[in-house]
GUPARO-146757 format. One record per residue (C-alpha): x, y, z; residue in one letter. Coordinates in steps of 0.5 Angstrom, whole numbers, plus 2048, in hexadecimal, padded with zeros to 3 digits. Example, Ala and Ser with C-alpha at 12.3 -4.5 7.8 and 13.67 -1.06 7.14 Angstrom:
# GUPARO-146757
8197F7810A 81B7FE80ES 
This chain:
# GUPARO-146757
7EC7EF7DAX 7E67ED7D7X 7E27EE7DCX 7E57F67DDX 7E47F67D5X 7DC7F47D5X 7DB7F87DCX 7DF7FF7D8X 7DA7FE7D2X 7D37FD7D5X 7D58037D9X 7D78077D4X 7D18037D0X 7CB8077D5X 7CE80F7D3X 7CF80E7CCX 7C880B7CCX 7C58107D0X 7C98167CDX 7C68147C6X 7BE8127C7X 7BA8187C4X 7B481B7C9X 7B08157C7X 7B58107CAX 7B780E7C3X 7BE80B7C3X 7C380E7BCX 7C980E7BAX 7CD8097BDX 7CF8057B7X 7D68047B5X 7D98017AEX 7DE7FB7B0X 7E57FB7B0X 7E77FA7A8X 7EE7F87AAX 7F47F67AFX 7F97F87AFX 7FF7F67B4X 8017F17B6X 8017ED7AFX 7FD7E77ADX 8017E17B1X 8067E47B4X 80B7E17B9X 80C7E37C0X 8107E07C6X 80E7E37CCX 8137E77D0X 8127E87D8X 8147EF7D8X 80F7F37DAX 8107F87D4X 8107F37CFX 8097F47CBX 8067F47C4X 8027F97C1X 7FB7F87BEX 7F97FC7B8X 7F37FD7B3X 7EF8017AFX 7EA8077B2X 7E38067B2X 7DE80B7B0X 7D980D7B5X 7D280F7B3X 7D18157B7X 7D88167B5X 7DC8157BBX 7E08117BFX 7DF80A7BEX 7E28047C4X 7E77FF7C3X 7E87F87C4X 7ED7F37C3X 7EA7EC7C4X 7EE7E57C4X 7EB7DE7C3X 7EE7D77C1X 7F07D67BBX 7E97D27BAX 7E57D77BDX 7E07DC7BAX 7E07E17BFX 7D97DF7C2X 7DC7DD7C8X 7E47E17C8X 7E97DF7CDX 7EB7E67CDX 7E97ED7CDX 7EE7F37CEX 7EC7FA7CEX 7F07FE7C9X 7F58047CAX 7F280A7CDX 7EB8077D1X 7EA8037CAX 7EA80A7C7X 7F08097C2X 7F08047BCX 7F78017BFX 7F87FD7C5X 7FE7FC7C9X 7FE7F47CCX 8047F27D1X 8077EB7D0X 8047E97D7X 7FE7EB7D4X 7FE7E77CFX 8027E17D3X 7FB7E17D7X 7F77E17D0X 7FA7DC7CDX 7F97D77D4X 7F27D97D3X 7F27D67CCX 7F57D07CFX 7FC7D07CDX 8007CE7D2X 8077D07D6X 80D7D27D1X 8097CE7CBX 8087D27C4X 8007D37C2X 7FC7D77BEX 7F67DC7BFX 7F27E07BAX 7F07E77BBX 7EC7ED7B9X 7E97F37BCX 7E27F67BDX 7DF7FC7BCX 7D98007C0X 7D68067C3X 7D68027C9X 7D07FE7C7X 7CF7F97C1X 7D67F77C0X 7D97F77B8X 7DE7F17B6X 7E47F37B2X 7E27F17AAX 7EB7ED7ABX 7EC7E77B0X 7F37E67B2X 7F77E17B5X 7FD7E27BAX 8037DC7BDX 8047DD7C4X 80B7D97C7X 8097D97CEX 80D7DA7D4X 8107D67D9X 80C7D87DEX 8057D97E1X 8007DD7DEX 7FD7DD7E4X 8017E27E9X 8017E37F0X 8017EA7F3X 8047E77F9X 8087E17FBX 80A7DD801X 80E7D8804X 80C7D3809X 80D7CB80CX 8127C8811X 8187C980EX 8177D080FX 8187D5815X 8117D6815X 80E7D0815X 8087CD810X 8027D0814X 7FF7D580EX 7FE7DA812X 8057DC815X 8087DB80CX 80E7E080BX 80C7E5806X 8117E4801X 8147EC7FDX 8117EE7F6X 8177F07F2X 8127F17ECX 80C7EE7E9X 80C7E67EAX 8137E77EDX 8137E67F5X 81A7E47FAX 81B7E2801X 8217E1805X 81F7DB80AX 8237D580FX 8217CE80CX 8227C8810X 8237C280CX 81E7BB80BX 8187C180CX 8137C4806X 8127CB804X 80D7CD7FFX 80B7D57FCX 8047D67FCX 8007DC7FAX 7FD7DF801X 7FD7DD808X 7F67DC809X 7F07D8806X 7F37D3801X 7F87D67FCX 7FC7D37F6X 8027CF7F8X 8097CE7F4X 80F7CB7F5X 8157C97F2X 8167C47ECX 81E7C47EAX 81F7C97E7X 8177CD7E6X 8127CF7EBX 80B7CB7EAX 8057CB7EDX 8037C77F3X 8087C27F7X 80E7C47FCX 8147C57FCX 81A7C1801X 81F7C4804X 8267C0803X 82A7C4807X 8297C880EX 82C7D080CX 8297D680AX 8267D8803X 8257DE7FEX 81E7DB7FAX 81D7DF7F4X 8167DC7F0X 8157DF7E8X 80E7DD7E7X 80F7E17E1X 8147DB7DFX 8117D67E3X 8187D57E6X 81C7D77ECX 8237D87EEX 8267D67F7X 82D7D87FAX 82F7D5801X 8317DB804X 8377D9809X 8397E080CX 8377E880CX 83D7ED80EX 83D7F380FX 8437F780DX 8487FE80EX 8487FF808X 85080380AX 8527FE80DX 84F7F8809X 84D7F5811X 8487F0810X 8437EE817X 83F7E8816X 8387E9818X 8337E481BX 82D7E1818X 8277E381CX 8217E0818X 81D7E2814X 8227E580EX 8257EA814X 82D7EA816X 82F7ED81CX 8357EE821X 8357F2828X 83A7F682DX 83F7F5826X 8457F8828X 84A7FB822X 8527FA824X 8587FA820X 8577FE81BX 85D80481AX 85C80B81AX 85B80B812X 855806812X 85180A817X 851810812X 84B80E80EX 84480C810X 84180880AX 83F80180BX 83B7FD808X 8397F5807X 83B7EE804X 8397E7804X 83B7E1802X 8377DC7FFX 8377D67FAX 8377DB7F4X 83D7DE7F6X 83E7E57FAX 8397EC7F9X 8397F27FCX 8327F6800X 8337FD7FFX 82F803800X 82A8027FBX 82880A7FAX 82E80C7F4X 8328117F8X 8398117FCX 837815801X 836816809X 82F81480CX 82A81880BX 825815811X 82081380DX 81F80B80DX 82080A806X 82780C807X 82980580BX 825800805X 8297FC802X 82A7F87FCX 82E7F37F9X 8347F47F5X 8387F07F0X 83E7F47F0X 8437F17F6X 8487F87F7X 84C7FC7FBX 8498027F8X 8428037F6X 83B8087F5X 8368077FAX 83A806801X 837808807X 83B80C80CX 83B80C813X 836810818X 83781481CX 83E815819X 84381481FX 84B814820X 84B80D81DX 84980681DX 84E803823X 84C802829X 845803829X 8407FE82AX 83A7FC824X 8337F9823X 8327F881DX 82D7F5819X 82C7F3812X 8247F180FX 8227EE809X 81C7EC80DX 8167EC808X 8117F080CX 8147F680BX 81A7F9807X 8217F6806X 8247FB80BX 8297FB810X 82B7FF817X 83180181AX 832804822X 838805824X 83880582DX 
């Protein structure tokens, strides 16, 4: 953040100085008054940081005058609460390209500011700040200095743009190369569906080559460094919060898929690698009525209870031939009737006596999705 800030102002640095240099090469008109007063947030507030990727606070300040009248470049600097800003932790670029006298600072943000001041994971600190004014060159500090108590959260300040999985209790092995990617939710948020086997280590890391960072799991918080045992053979939904410093697992112990009419339910076979399947299924002993309707979709039984996956596109309607139409998305909402179904193509007289494959795929190397042949 700093680096961009510093690279941004020199940039902006060379044009201002060379649009105000007179014919004999003279520099001019390049100074600005200091910004006389802060204005938001007030001295000495108070805030606990929100994962939410909308959660903000705004910064906001007094104009400064420009000598040749124009526009003036704006600054938010950050130091420790002893600091003097002759060696800030941070630097952030004001609205707008640092042309407007406001600036709007994410929570994760300033997550990874207070870790710079060396306030630690979910502890309470306090910060000082100011802003500085420039045409690009000599920056001008604020005549005010204000302090700032950030609670910070959880979790990391330092996120992975990726996560994977790897070690012997997974089905991948703990070759670095062969690492299972693992979904992103959201920013810091990452899942996997994978089989553990029991008495064997796994870990997350944030790259497959070279030497990433490792986490593993402790109780209830996701930690740097170490491995994780696995204490039952099954298969799992990893959900990892960086933002949080926390995790949630469930032992999936069944996929179904389900007529929705008739409410039949045919278990699929784990195949590997998040992927259920089952071949040559032939549907019997439905009557007339149950075969009148083509919707299907998909429910699976786990340590937390039954879910649902349906279409994960918000519609109610016959295929579209585009792939998009068969991704799936779990819902919580277990019923007969519900938005979101997928219905059967081609459509034909019925379910009955008919043989299927059927595949479902949670598989993280592409998306959630499923496929539905009918032979």
């Amino acid at each position: 953040m700093k680096i961009i800030s510093i690279k941004y102002m020199m940039l902006f640095a060379f044009a201002m100085v060379f649009a105000a240099c007179s014919s004999d090469g003279e520099v001019r008109h390049l100074g600005v008054t200091a910004v006389k007063a802060l204005y938001e947030p007030d001295n000495g507030k108070a805030v606990v940081l929100q994962a939410s990727a909308s959660a903000s606070l705004y910064f906001e300040w007094e104009p400064s005058l420009a000598e040749d009248g124009g526009a003036v470049l704006y600054e938010v600097v950050f130091d420790k609460a002893d600091g003097d800003f002759s060696d800030p932790v941070s630097i952030v670029t004001a609205d707008n390209n640092g042309g407007t006298n406001h600036a709007t600072i994410t929570h994760k943000q300033l997550n990874q500011i207070a870790a710079s001041a060396g306030i630690g994971s979910a502890e309470e600190g306090t910060l000082k700040w100011t802003v500085y004014a420039s045409k690009g060159i000599n920056p001008v500090k604020a005549e005010e200095e204000r302090t700032l108590t950030l609670t910070r959260l959880a979790g990391f300040a330092e996120v992975p743009s990726q996560l994977y999985i790897t070690g012997e209790a997974t089905e991948v092995g703990a070759d670095l190369e062969n690492a299972m990617i693992m979904k992103k939710v959201a920013d810091g948020e990452f899942e996997v569906f994978m089989k553990l086997t029991e008495g064997k280590s796994f870990k997350f890391v944030s790259a497959n080559t070279g030497t990433p960072t490792e986490y593993s799991l402790n109780g209830e918080k996701l930690v740097e460094g170490g491995t994780t045992t696995a204490t039952k053979t099954g298969i799992y939904k990893y959900y990892i919060d960086f933002n949080a410093g926390s995790f949630t697992s469930k032992e999936v112990t069944k996929v179904k898929w389900l007529l929705n009419w008739s409410q039949k339910e045919i278990e699929l076979d784990y195949q590997g690698l998040g992927v259920w399947a089952i071949s040559n299924y032939t549907v019997t002993g439905l009557t007339d009525s149950d075969n009148s309707d083509d919707r299907y979709k998909f429910r699976m039984e786990s340590s937390d209870g039954e879910t649902e996956w349906r279409a994960a596109i918000n519609n109610d309607s016959k295929p579209t031939g585009n792939d998009e139409y068969y991704y799936m998305a779990e819902k919580t909402n277990v019923e007969q009737w519900t938005n979101n179904e997928v219905w059967k193509s081609p459509a034909t007289d019925g379910w009955s006596d008919k043989a299927y494959d059927v595949t479902f795929s949670l598989n993280t190397q592409g998306e959630y999705t499923h496929n539905l042949v009918i032979k």
